[in-house]
C-alpha positions as CSV (number, residue, x, y, z in Angstrom):
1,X,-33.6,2.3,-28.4
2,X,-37.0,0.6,-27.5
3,X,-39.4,2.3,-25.6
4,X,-39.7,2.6,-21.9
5,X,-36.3,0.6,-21.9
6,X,-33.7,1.4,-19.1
7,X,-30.0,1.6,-20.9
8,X,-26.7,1.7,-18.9
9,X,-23.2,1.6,-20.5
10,X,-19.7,1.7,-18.5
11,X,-16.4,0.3,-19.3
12,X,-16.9,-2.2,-22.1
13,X,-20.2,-3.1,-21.1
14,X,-23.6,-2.3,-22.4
15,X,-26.9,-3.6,-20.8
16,X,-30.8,-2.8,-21.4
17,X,-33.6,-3.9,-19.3
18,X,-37.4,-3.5,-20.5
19,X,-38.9,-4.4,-17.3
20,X,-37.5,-1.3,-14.9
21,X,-34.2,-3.2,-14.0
22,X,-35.7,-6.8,-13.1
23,X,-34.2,-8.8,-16.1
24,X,-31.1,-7.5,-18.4
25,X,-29.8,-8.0,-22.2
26,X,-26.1,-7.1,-22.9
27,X,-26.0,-5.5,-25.9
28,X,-22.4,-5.1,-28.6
29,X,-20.6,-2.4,-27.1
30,X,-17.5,-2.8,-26.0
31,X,-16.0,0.5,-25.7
32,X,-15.1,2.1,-22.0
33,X,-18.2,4.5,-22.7
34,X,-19.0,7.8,-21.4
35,X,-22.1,9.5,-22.3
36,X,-25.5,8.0,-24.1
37,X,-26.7,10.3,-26.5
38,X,-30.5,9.6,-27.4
39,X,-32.0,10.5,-30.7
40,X,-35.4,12.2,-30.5
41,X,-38.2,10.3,-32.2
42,X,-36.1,7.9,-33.6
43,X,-34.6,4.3,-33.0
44,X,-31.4,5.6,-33.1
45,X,-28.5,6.7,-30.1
46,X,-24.9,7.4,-29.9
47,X,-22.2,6.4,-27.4
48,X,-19.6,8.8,-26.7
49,X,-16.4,6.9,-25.4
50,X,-13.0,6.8,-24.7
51,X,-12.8,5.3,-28.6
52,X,-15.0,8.8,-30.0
53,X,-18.4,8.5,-31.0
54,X,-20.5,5.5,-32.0
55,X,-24.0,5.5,-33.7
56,X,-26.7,2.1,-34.0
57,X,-29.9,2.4,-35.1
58,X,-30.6,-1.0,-34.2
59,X,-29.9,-1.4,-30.2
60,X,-26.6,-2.2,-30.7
61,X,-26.7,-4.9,-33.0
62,X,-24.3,-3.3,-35.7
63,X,-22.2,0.4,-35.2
64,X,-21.3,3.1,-37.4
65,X,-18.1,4.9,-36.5
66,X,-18.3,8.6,-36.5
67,X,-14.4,9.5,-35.6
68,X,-13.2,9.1,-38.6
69,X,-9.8,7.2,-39.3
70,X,-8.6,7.2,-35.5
71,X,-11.0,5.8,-33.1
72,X,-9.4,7.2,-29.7
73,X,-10.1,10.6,-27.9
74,X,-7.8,10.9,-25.5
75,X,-4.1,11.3,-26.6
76,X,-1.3,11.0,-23.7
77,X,1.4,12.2,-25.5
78,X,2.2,13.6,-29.4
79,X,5.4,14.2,-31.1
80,X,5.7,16.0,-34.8
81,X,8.6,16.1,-37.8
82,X,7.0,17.2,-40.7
83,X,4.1,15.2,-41.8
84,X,4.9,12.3,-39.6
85,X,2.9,13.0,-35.9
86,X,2.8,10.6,-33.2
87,X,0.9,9.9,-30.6
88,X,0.2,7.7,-27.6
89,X,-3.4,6.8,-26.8
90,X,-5.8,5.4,-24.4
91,X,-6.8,2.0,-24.5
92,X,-4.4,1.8,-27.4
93,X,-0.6,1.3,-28.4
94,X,0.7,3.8,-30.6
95,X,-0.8,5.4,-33.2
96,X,1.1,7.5,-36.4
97,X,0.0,8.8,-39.7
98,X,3.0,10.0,-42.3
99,X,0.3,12.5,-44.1
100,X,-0.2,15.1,-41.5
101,X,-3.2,13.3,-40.3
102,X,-5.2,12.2,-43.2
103,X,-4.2,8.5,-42.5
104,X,-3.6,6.7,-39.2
105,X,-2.7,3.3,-38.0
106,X,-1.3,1.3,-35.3
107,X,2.4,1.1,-34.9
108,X,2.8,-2.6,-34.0
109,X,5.3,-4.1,-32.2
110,X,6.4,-1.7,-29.3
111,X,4.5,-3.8,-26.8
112,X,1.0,-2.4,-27.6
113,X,0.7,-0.7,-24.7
114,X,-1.7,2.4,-23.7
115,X,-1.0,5.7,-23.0
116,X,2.7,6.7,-21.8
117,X,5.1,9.2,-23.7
118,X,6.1,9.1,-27.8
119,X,9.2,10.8,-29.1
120,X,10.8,11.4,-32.5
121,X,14.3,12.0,-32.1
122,X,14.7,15.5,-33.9
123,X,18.9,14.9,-34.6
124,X,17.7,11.5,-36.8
125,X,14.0,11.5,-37.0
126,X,14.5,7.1,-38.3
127,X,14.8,6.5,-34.4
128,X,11.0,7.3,-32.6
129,X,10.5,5.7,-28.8
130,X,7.0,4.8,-27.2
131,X,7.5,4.4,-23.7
132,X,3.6,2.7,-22.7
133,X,2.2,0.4,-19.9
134,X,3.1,-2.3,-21.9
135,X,7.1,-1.1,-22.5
136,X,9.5,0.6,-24.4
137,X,9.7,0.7,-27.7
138,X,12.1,1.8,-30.7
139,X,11.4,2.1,-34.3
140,X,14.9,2.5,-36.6
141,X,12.1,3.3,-39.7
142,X,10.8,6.6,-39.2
143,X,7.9,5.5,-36.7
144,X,6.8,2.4,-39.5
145,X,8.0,-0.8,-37.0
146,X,8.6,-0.8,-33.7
147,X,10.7,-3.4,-32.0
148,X,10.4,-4.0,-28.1
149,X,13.4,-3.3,-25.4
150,X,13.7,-4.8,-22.2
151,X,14.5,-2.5,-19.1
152,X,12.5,0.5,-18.1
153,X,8.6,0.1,-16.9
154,X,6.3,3.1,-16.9
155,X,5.4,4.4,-13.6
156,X,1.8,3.8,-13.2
157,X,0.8,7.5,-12.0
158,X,2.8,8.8,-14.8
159,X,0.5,7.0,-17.3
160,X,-0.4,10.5,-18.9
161,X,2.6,12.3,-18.7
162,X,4.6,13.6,-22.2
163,X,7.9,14.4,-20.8
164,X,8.9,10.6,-19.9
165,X,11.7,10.5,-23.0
166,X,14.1,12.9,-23.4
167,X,16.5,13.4,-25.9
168,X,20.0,15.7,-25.6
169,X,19.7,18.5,-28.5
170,X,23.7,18.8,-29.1
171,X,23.9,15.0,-29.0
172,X,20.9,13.3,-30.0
173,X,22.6,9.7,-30.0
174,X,21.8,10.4,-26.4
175,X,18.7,9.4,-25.2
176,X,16.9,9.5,-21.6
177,X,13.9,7.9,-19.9
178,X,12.0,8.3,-17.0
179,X,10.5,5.1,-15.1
180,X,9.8,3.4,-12.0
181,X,13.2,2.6,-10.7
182,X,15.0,6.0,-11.8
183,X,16.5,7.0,-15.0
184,X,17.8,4.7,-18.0
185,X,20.1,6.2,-20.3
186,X,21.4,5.2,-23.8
187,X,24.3,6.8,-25.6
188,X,23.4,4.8,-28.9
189,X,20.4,6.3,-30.4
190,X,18.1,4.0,-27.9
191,X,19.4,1.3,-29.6
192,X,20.1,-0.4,-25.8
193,X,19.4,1.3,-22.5
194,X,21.3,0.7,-19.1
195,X,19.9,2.1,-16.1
196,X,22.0,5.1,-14.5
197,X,23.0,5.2,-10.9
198,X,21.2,8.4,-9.8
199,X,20.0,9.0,-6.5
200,X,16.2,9.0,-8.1
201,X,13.2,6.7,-8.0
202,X,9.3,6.9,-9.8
203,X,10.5,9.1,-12.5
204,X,8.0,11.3,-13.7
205,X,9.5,13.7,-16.1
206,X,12.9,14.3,-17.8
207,X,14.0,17.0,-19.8
């Protein structure tokens, strides 16, 4: 950073001002950031955001990732069956890597949603379910693709909670979820999902 310069960083913002806070310049940063880590005697600083940790050594102007393959720090939710793990993520849809965690990518398709609950159904570990802010989601592939299902919305305040999916261990072609407006239920791997007249609202977990 240049000298005597003022730098302040928030959610997907970035700003510097050389003259005490009279006159700004938004600089490239568009994580939700965190922290500001200056570099003594050097040009150089680190963000530390929601995304993991960013280094420039030129005010902004170009990064260099230092997370490695996945780019998000905060996980909402993980599932595992053998070297497939999943996970939900902030200010991210879904992410998976079938290596154990050597490799990761998006999942695509399951609404791209953040955060939320992931699940790989452990009597058929084809059928996985991401349950985000942007939906529910169902992948028949082994986590690969994810298609998008029309019903149950994530109750906001349950945004980081794990236990939103449930799946019954003698009959795993029966699957739950918890939402907004009570429980939805499927009896067909979560293949289609009809919500269940229980006396029960804002859903939080289900087990």
């Amino acid at each position: 950073a240049s000298d005597h310069a003022v730098l302040v960083a928030g959610q997907g913002r970035f700003y510097k001002s050389l003259d005490s806070g009279i006159t700004w310049t938004q600089l490239d940063a568009p994580w939700d950031s965190r922290k500001i880590f200056l570099i003594p005697n050097s040009s150089s600083l680190v963000i530390g955001s929601d995304h993991g940790l960013h280094w420039t050594d030129n005010d902004g102007s170009s990064w260099r990732d230092l997370s490695g393959s996945v780019s998000a720090s905060i996980l909402f939710g993980v599932d595992v069956n053998g070297q497939t793990i999943f996970a939900s993520a902030q200010d991210f849809g879904p992410l998976v890597t079938f290596d154990g965690g050597s490799t990761w990518s998006g999942t695509g398709g399951s609404g791209e949603g953040e955060a939320g609950s992931v699940a790989i159904n452990p009597g058929n570990r084809m059928y996985c379910y991401a349950f985000t802010d942007g939906g529910f989601g169902i992948s028949q592939d082994g986590c690969a693709t994810f298609s998008a299902l029309n019903g149950p919305t994530l109750q906001s305040y349950a945004l980081g909670n794990p236990n939103l999916i449930a799946v019954d261990p003698r009959n795993p072609s029966t699957v739950y979820v918890g939402a907004s407006d009570g429980v939805w239920g499927s009896t067909n791997w979560g293949l289609t999902l009809q919500r269940l007249n229980w006396p029960v609202q804002e859903v939080r977990q289900v087990v």
